[in-house]
BAPAVEX-281399 format. One record per residue (C-alpha): x, y, z; residue in one letter; residue number from 1. Coordinates in steps of 0.05 Angstrom, whole numbers. Layout:
! BAPAVEX-281399
u|v|w|residuo|num
X|Y|Z|A|NUM
...
! end
This chain:
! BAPAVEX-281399
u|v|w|residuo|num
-735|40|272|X|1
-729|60|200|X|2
-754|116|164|X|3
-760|127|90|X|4
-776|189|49|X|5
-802|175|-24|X|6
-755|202|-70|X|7
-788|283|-96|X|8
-771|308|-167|X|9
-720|365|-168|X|10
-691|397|-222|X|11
-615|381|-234|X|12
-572|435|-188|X|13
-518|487|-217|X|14
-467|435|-197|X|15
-427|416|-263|X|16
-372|367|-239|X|17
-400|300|-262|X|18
-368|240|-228|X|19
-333|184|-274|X|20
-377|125|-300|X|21
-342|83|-240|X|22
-386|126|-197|X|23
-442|133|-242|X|24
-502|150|-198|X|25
-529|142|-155|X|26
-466|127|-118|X|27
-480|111|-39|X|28
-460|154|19|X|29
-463|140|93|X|30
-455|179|156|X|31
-466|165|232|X|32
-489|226|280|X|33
-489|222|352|X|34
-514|257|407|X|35
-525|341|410|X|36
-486|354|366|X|37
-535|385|307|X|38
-480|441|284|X|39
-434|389|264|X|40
-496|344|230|X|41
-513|420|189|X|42
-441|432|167|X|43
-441|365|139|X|44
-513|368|109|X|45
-503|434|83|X|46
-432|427|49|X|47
-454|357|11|X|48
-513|383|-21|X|49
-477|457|-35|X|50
-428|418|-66|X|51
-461|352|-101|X|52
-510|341|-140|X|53
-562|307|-100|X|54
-579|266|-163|X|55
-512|238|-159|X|56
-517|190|-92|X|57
-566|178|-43|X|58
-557|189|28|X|59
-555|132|89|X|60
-562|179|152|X|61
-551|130|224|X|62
-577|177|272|X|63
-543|144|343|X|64
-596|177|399|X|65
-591|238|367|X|66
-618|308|392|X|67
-680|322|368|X|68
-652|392|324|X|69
-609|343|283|X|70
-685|291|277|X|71
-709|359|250|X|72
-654|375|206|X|73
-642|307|167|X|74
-721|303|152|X|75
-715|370|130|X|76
-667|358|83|X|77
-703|286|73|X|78
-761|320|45|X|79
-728|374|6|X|80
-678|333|-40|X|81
-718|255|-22|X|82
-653|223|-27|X|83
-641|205|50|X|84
-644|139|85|X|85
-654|146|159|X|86
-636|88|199|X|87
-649|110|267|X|88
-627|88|345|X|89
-659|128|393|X|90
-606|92|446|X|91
-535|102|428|X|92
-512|32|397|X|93
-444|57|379|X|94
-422|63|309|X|95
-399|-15|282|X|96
-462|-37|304|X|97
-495|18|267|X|98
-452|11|210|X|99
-470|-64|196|X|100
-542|-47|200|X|101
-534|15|150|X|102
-504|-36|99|X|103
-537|-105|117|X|104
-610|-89|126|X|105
-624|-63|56|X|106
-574|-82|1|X|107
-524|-34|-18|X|108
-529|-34|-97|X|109
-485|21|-122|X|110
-409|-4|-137|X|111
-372|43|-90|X|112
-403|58|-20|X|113
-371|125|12|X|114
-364|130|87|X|115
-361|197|119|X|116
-367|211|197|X|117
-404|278|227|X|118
-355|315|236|X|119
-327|310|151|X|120
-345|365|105|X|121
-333|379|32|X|122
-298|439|7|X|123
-299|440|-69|X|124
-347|424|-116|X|125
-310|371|-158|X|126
-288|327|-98|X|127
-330|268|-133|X|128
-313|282|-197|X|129
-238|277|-179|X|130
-249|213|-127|X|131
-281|181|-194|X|132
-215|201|-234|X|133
-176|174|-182|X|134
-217|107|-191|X|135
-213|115|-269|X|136
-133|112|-265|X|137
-134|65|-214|X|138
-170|11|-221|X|139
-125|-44|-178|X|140
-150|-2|-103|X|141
-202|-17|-70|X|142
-206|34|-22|X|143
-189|106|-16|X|144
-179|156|27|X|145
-127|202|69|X|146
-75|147|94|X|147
-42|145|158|X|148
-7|100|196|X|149
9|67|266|X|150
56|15|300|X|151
30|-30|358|X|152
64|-85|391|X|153
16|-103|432|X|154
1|-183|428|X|155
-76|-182|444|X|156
-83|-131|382|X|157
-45|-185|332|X|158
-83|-236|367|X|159
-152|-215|353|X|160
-132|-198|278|X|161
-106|-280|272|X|162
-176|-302|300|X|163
-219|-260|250|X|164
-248|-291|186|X|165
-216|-251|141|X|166
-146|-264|159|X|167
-107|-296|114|X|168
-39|-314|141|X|169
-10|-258|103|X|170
55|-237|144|X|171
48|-168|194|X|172
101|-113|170|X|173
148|-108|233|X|174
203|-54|243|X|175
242|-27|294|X|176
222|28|334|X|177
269|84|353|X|178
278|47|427|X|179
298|-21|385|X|180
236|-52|398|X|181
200|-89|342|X|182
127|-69|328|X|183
78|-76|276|X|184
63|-21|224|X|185
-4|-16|202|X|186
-20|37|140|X|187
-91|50|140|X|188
-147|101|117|X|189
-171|143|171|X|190
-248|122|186|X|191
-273|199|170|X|192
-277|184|103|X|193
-271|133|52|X|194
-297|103|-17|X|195
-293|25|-21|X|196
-312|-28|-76|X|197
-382|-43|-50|X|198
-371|-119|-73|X|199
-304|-126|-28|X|200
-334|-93|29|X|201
-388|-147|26|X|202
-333|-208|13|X|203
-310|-177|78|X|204
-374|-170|106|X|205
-349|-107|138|X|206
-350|-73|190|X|207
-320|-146|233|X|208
-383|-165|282|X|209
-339|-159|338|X|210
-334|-86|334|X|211
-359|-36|378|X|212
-337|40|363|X|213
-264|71|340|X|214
-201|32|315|X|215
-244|-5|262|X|216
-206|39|198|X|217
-137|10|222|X|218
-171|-57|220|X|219
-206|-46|157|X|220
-143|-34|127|X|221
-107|-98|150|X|222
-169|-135|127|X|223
-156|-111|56|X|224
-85|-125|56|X|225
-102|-192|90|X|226
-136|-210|32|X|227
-101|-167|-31|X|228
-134|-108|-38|X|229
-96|-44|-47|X|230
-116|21|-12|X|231
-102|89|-33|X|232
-98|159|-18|X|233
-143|209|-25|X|234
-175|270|11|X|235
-186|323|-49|X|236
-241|372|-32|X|237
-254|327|40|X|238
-237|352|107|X|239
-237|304|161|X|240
-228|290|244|X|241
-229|361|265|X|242
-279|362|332|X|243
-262|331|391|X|244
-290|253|398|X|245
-359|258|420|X|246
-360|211|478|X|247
-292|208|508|X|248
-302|174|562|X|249
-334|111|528|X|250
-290|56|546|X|251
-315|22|482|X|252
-258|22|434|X|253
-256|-52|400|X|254
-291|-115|423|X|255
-250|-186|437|X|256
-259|-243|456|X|257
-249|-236|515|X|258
-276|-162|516|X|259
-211|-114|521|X|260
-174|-56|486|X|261
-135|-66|434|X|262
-94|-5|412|X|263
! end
């Protein structure tokens, strides 16, 4: 189920930081909501268009079985600005599945896609304008956002990164742990927010089909340095992964082949 709202004229808001020309508008921006959990969909609403001008991007809104106060809030804001996208599952299909739909059944067009999850928010009004100057002096990444990073040394989790069609034989990064074990080191952007080249996220064809719900920023990350993209930091003006996860006792975490956890 899809619903579209035909884009309303509005006058240009009081909003003065203008993006650079690498996000010259309208830029794309995603999000996923889930479940009742309409105060987090409102903070996220709310701070985006108090802080961006809606002229800049238009919106792709997954709403994963959603209650029906955050229905009534995104077609609120649908009508008011006409820049919204709903892609809609009234049955919780977990987010990768989502995802791929979001970017696969209508063609993203923009050059930068930006992902954001429900529970991200913007705090300053220039946090686009500065993610474009970051692109601007930049221009070798291909994905930014706050970087983290992990160690695993689990076999099944290298195994199912060897077997996927964007790996590239490039070697895994092992060092020794504090016990003098050897594990992998994986530097990734955390999944609450990022901006990626929209052409590199379709070489990838991102997210990985075999993915169900959480671990899939690690994985995007590897996938870029797989195949020679560089990713960078950035989290000016973004704050990110501060509610609990919304389902915690979903055993759905990444799908193999056979089904099992990776991380």
């Amino acid at each position: 189920m899809e619903r579209k709202n035909s884009p309303r004229a509005h006058k240009r808001s009081s909003i003065e930081a203008q993006p650079h020309e690498a996000l010259s508008p309208p830029v794309t921006l995603c999000v996923i909501c889930y479940g009742p959990h309409v105060d987090l969909a409102r903070r996220f609403l709310e701070s985006l268009y108090s802080r961006t001008d809606p002229l800049l991007f238009n919106l792709r809104a997954g709403l994963n079985e959603v209650e029906p106060a955050t229905s009534k809030l995104f077609d609120e804001f649908a009508t008011r600005y006409g820049n919204i996208e709903l892609f809609v599952e009234p049955r919780n299909i977990f987010k990768n599945p989502l995802m791929r739909r979001m970017f696969n059944e209508k063609p993203l067009t923009s050059r930068w896609t930006i992902w954001c999850d429900d529970d991200t928010h913007f705090t300053r009004k220039d946090w686009l304008e500065k993610l474009g100057r970051r692109i601007q002096k930049y221009p070798q990444v291909s994905l930014w956002g706050a970087l983290y990073f992990l160690t695993s040394r689990k076999p099944q989790a290298l195994k199912w990164i060897r077997t996927a069609r964007w790996y590239r034989r490039v070697p895994f990064k092992w060092e020794v742990q504090d016990d003098g074990t050897k594990a992998v080191r994986f530097v990734f952007a955390t999944g609450g927010f990022w901006a990626m080249r929209t052409e590199v996220l379709q070489q990838l064809d991102w997210p990985d089909p075999r993915l169900v719900h959480a671990g899939e920023d690690v994985l995007l990350s590897e996938a870029l340095r797989q195949n020679g993209h560089p990713i960078g930091h950035f989290e000016q003006g973004v704050r990110i992964n501060d509610a609990p996860r919304r389902n915690p006792s979903a055993p759905e975490v990444v799908k193999l082949t056979p089904p099992g956890r990776v991380w």
